[in-house]
C-alpha positions in Angstrom: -20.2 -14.8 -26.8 -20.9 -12.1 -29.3 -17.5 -10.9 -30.1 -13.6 -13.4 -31.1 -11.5 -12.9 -28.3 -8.3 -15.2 -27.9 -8.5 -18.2 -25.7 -6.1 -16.4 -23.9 -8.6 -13.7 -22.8 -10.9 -16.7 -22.1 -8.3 -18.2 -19.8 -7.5 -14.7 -18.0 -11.3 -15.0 -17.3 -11.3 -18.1 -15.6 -8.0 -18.4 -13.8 -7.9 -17.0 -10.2 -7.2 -13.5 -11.7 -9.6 -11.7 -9.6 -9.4 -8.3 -11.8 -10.1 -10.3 -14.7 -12.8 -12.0 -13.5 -14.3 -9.1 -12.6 -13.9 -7.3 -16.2 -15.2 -10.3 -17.4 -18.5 -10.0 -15.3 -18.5 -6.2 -16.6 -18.1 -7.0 -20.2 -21.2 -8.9 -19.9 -22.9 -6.9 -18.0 -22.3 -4.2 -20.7 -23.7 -6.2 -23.2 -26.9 -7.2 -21.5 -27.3 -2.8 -21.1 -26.0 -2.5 -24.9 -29.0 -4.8 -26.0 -31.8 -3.1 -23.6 -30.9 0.2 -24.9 -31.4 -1.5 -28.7 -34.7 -3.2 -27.9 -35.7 0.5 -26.0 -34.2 2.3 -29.1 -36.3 -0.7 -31.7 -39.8 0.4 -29.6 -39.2 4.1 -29.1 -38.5 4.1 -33.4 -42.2 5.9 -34.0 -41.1 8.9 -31.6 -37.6 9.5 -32.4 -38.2 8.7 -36.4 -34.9 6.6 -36.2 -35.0 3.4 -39.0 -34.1 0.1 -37.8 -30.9 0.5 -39.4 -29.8 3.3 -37.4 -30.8 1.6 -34.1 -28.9 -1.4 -35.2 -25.8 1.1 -35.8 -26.1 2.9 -32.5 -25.7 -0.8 -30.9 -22.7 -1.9 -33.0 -20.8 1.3 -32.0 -21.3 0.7 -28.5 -20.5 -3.3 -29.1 -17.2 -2.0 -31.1 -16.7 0.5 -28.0 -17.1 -2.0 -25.4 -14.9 -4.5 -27.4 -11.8 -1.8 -27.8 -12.1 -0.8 -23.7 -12.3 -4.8 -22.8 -9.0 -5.5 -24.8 -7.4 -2.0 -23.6 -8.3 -3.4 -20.0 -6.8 -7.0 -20.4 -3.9 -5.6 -22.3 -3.6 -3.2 -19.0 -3.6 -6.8 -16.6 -0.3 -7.9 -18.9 -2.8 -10.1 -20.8 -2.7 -8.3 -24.0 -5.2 -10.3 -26.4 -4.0 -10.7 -30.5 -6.5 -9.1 -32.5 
């Protein structure tokens, strides 16, 4: 996994919790669309004059992003993670 979530989050994921199963699903599904739009973002560097750095920026706001709504949405199930 990319990001330190508690084993508590982990657990939420894999009881019979269907809502948090399903965020958990989400969450990655995020990630595999935050790391398309980098590799897009990496090829399309010639046309948009971006730097590597600034593509590699764009991604780790969206990972910080999708980090924040996934412990907003667990804390919202009642299983608030410590961060």
């Amino acid at each position: 996994m990319l990001c330190c979530f508690t084993a508590r989050e982990d657990n939420m994921a894999d009881s019979n919790n269907p809502e948090a199963s399903a965020l958990e699903v989400a969450y990655n599904d995020r990630i595999s669309s935050l790391f398309g739009v980098l590799v897009t973002n990496l090829g399309d560097k010639p046309a948009t004059h971006s730097t590597e750095q600034q593509c590699v920026d764009k991604f780790k706001a969206g990972l910080d992003n999708l980090r924040k709504a996934k412990q907003l949405a667990l804390a919202a199930l009642g299983a608030a993670p410590t961060v």
